[in-house]
C-alpha positions as CSV (number, residue, x, y, z in Angstrom):
1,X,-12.9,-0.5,-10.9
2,X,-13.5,-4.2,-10.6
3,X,-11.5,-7.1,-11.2
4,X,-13.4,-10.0,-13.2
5,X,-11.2,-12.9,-13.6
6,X,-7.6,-14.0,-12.0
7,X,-5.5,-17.0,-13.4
8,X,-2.2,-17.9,-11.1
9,X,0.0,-20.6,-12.5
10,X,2.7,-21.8,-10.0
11,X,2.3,-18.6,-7.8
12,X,2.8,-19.5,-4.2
13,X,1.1,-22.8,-3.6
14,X,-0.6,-22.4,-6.7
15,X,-0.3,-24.7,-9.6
16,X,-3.0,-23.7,-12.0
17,X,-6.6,-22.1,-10.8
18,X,-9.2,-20.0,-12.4
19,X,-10.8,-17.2,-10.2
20,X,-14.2,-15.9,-10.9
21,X,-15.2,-13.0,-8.9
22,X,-18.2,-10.9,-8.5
23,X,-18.7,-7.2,-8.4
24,X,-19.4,-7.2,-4.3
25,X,-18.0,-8.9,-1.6
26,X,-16.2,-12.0,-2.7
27,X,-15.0,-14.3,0.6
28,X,-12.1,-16.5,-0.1
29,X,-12.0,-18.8,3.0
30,X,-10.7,-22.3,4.1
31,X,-8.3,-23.6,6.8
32,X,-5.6,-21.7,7.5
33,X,-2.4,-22.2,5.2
34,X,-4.2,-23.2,2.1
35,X,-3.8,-20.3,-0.2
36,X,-6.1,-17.6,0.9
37,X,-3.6,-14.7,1.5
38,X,-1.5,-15.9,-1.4
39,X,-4.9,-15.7,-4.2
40,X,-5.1,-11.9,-2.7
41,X,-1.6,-11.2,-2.6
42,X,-1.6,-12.0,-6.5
43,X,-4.0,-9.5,-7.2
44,X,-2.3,-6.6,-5.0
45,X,1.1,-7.7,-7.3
46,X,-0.8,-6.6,-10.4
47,X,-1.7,-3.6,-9.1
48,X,1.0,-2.0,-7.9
49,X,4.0,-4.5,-9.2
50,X,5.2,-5.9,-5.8
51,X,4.5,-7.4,-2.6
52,X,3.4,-6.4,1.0
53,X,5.1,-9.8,2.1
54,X,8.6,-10.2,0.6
55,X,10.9,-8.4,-1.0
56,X,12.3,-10.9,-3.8
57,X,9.5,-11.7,-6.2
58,X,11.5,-15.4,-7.0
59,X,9.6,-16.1,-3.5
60,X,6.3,-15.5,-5.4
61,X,7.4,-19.0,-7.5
62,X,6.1,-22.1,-6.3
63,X,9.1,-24.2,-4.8
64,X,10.2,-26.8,-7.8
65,X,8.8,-24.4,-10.9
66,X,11.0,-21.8,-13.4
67,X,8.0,-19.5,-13.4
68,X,5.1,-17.7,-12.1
69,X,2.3,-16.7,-14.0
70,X,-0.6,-14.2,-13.0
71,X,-3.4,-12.9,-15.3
72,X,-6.2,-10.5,-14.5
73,X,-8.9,-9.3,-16.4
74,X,-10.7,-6.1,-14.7
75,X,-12.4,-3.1,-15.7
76,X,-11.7,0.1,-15.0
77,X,-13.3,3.4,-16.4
78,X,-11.7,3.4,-19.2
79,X,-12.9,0.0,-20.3
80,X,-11.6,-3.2,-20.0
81,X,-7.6,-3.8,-19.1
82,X,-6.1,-7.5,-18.8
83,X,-3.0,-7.6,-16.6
84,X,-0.4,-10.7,-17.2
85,X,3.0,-11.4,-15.0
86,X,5.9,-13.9,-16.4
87,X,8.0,-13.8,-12.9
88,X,11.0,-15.8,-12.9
89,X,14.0,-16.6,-10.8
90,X,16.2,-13.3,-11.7
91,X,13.3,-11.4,-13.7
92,X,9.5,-10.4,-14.9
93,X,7.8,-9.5,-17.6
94,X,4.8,-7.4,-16.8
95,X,2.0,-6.6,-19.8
96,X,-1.0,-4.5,-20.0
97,X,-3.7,-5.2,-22.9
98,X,-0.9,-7.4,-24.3
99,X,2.1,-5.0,-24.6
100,X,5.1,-5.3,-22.5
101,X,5.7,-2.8,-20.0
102,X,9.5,-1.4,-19.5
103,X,9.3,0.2,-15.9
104,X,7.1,0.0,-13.0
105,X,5.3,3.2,-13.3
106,X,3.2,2.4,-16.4
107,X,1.8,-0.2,-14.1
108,X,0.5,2.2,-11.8
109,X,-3.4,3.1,-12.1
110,X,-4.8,0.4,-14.2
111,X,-6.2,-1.5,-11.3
112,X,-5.9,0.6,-8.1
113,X,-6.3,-1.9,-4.7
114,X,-6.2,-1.4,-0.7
115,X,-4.5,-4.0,1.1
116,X,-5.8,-4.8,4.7
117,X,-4.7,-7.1,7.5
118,X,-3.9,-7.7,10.7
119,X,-0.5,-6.9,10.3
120,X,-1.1,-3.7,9.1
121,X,-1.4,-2.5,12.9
122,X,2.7,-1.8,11.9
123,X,1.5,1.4,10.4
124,X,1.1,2.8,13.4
125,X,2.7,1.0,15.9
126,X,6.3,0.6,14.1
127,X,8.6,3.5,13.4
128,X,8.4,6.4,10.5
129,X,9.6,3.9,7.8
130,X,6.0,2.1,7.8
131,X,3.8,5.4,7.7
132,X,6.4,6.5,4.8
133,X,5.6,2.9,3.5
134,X,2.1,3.4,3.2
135,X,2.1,7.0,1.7
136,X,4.0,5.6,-1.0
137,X,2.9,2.8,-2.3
138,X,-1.4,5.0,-1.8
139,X,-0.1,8.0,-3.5
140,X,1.8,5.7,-6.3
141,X,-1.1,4.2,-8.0
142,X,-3.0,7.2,-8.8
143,X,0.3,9.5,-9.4
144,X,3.5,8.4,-11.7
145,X,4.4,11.4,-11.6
146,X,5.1,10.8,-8.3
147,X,5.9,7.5,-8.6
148,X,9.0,8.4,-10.8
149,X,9.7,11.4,-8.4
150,X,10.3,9.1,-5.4
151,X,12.6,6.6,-7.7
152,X,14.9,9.7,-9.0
153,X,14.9,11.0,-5.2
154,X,16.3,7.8,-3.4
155,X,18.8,7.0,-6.2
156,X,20.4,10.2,-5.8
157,X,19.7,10.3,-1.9
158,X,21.9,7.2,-2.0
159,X,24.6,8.7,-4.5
160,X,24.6,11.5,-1.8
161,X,25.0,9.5,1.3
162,X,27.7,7.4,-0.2
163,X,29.8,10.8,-0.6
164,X,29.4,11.6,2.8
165,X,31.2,8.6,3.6
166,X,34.3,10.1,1.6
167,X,37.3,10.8,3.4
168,X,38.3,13.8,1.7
169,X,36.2,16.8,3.4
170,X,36.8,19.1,0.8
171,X,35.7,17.2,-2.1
172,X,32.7,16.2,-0.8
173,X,31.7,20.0,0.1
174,X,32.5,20.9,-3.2
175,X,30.5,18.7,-4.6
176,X,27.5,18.0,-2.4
177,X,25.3,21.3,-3.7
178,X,25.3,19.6,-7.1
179,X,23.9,16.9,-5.5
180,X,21.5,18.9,-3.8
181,X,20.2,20.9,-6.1
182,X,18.9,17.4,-7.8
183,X,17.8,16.1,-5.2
184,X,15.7,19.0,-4.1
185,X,13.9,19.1,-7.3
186,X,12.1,15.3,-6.6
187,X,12.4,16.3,-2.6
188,X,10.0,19.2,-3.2
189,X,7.5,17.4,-5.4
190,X,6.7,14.4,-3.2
191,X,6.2,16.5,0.0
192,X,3.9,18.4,-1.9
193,X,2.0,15.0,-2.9
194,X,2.0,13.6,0.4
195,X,0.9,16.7,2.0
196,X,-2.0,16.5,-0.6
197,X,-2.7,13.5,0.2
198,X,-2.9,13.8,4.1
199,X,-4.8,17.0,4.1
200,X,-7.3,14.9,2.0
201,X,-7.0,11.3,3.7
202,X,-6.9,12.8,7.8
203,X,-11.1,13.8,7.8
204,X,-12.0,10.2,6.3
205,X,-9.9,8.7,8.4
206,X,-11.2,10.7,11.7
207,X,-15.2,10.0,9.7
208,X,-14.3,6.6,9.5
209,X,-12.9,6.4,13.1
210,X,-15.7,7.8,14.8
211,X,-18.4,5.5,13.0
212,X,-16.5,2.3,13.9
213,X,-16.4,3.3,17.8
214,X,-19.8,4.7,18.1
215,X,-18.3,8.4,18.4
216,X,-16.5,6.9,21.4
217,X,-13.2,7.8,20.4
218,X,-11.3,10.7,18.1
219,X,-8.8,9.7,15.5
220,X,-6.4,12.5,14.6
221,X,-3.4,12.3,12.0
222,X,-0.7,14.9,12.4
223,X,2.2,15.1,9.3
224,X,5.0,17.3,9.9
225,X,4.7,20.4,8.8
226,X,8.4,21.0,8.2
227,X,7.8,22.9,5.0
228,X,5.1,25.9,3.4
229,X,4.3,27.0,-0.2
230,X,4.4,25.9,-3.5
231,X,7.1,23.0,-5.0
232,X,9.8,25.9,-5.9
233,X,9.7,27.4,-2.4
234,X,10.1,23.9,-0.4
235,X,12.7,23.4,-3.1
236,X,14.3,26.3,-1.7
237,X,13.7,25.4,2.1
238,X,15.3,22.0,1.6
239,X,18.5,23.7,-0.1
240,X,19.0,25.8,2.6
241,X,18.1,23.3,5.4
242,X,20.3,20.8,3.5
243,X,23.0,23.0,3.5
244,X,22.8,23.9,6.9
245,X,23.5,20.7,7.8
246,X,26.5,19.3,6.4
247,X,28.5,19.5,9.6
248,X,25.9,17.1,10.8
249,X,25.6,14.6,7.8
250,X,29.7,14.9,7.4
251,X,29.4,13.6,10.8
252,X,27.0,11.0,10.9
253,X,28.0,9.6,7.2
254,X,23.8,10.1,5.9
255,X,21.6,12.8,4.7
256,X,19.9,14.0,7.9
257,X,17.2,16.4,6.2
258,X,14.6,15.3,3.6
259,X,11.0,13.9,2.8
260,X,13.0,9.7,3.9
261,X,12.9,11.4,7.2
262,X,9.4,12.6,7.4
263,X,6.9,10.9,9.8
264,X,3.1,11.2,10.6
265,X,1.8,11.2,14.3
266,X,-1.4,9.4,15.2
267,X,-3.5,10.7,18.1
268,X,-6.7,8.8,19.9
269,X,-8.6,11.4,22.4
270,X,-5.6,13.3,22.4
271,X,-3.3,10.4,23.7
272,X,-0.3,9.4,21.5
273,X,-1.4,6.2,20.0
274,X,1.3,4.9,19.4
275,X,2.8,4.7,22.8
276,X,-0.3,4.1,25.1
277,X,-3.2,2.8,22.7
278,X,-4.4,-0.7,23.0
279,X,-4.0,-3.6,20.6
280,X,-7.6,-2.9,19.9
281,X,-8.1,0.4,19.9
282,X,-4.7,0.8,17.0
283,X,-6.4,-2.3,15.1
284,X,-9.7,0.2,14.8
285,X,-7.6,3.5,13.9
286,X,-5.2,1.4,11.3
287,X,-8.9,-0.2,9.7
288,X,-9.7,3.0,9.7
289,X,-7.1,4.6,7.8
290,X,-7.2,1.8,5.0
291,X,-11.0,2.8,4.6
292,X,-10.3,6.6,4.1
293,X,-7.7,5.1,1.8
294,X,-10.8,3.7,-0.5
295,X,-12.3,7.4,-0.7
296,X,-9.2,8.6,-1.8
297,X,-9.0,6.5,-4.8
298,X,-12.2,7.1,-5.5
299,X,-11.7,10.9,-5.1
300,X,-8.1,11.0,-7.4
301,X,-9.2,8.5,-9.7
302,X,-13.4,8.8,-10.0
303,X,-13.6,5.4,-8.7
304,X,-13.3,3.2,-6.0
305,X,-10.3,0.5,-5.5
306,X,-10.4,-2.8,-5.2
307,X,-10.7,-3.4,-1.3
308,X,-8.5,-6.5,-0.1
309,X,-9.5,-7.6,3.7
310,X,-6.9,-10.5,4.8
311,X,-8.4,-12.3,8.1
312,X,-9.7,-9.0,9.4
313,X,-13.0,-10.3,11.0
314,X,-10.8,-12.4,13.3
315,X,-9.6,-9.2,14.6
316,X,-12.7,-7.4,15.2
317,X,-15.5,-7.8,17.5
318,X,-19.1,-8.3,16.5
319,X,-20.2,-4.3,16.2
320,X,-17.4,-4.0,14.3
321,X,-17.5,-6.4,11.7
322,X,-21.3,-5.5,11.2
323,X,-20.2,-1.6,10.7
324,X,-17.5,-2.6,8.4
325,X,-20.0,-4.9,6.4
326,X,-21.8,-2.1,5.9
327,X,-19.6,0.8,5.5
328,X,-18.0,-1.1,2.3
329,X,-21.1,-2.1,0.7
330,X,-20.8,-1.4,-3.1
331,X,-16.9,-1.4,-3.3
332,X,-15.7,-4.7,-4.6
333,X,-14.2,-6.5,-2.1
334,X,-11.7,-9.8,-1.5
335,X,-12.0,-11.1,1.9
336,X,-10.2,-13.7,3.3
337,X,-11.5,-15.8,6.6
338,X,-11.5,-19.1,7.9
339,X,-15.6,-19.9,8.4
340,X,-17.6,-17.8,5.6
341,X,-20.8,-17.7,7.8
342,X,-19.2,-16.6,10.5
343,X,-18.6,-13.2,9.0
344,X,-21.6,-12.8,6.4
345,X,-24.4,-11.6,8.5
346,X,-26.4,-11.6,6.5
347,X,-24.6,-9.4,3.6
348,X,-24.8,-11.1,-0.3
349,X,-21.1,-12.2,-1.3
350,X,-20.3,-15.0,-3.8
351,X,-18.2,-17.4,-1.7
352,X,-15.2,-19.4,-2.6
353,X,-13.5,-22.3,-0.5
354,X,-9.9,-22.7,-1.0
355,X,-7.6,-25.9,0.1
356,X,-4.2,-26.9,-0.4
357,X,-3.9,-24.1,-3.3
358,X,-7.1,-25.3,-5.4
359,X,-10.5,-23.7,-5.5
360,X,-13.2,-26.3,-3.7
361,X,-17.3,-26.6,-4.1
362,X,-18.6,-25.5,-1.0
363,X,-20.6,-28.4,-0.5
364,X,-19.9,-28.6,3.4
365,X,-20.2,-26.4,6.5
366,X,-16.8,-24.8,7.2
């Protein structure tokens, strides 16, 4: 999976630029604030249909222009895919080989991407809402059906919650096992994807961990295990568990019980990481989790992701950044930096110098 050309039109501080990339490491780097970040921000949008920086796409327009425009053409194993945007103030059109797309979902899995960057040390050291984050938007581009699943689930949670803010006590038990029963039926679906997933991504993450450190230090990932079995028997366990607490959600006015509670646990050498690790040492672990991430594309889908690094080599120490050099050798990659030769070390990329939103010659030393 490898993305061959990217047009942006008024994206960001974009006004019109042609990106040419190669099938290795591919360093966008400048000054900082010229674009960088934004050029692979645009290609995580076309993967997955939104952003890892704001919420409202009309942010994505460049300030004084009615539209935004982003155009990739990739490959994937299937053959060749081309990817277009149309954002505008209150809307977006999204097509795929040419034909509009009506929902999100048949965006998913045409061009798969792993987004990395220093803020992504919020997966571990923020609350459950990040880790449920990241689960998401992994397991979503190489399963609609999940993808669909978590859509269905959090429009009824809502329609749930908002009738436990009802006044009248016994309309809202008599009507809050319908409820359940539906909601149960998406519940039970993604906590069987994301336990999938976790039993699959904690060993490449702990591999991954332990070549980065030297074998210094063990990365373990612990997921609840609030529920065993098959989809129909978590089905069942969240019905009952549901039901047993409606004295508690009357109470509090929100659903108390449910995969939008779930949370994972990250351990180094045994020690809660994220209440005693270091800045460093949860930098290392959260890298490393994004790079078990890669082989978990490339186990789902039969190929690996598009890796997106955003100023990580600032972040690491020399070892480091000569480890991950190597470790993601023959995985395209986007990486984003301020010096290019400060990071290369020797390692073949095809090098790109961005300022003030336009591609540059690299005719200087940076």
């Amino acid at each position: 999976m490898q993305i061959k050309k990217l047009f942006l039109q008024n994206f960001r501080n974009y006004e019109s630029e042609n990106f040419v990339f190669d099938e290795g490491l591919n360093i966008l780097f400048g000054k900082n604030a010229q674009g960088k970040t934004n050029c692979a921000e645009a290609v995580f949008y076309l993967c997955t249909g939104s952003s890892l920086r704001i919420r409202h796409d009309k942010q994505l327009v460049k300030m004084g222009a009615d539209y935004a425009k982003i155009v990739a053409e990739a490959e994937n194993r299937y053959g060749k895919v081309v990817i277009e945007a149309l954002i505008f103030e209150n809307k977006r059109e999204i097509k795929i080989n040419g034909s509009k797309i009506s929902k999100n979902a048949d965006l998913m899995g045409h061009i798969n991407s792993v987004f990395f960057s220093p803020g992504e040390l919020r997966l571990i050291q923020d609350g459950p809402d990040e880790r449920r984050r990241f689960m998401n938007m992994s397991i979503s581009q190489t399963s609609s059906s999940y993808y669909t699943a978590l859509l269905r689930y959090n429009k009824i949670l809502d329609q749930r919650n908002a009738l436990l803010k009802n006044r009248d006590v016994s309309l809202v038990l008599d009507t809050l096992p319908v409820w359940d029963e539906q909601l149960v039926k998406y519940a039970s679906l993604i906590v069987k994807k994301r336990a999938e997933f976790l039993d699959k991504l904690a060993p490449y993450a702990c591999d991954f961990h332990r070549f980065l450190t030297d074998g210094a230090e063990e990365l373990k990932l612990s997921p609840d295990k609030k529920y065993d079995g098959d989809e129909k028997e978590i089905a069942k366990t969240l019905l009952r568990r549901l039901s047993n607490n409606y004295e508690k959600d009357l109470r509090l006015g929100f659903t108390t019980i449910g995969p939008h509670r779930d949370d994972v646990d990250f351990f180094i050498n045994g020690i809660d990481a994220k209440a005693y690790a270091s800045q460093g040492q949860t930098r290392t672990a959260a890298l490393a989790v994004k790079l078990a991430e890669v082989e978990i594309f490339k186990e789902f889908s039969g190929e690996y992701p598009i890796l997106i690094l955003d100023d990580v080599m600032s972040e690491l120490d020399l070892p480091r950044r000569k480890k991950l050099l190597k470790r993601i050798s023959g995985v395209q990659t986007i990486l984003t930096c301020t010096h290019a030769e400060r990071v290369l070390y020797g390692a073949e990329s095809k090098k790109i110098r961005i300022e003030s939103g336009k591609i540059k010659p690299d005719n200087k030393q940076v």
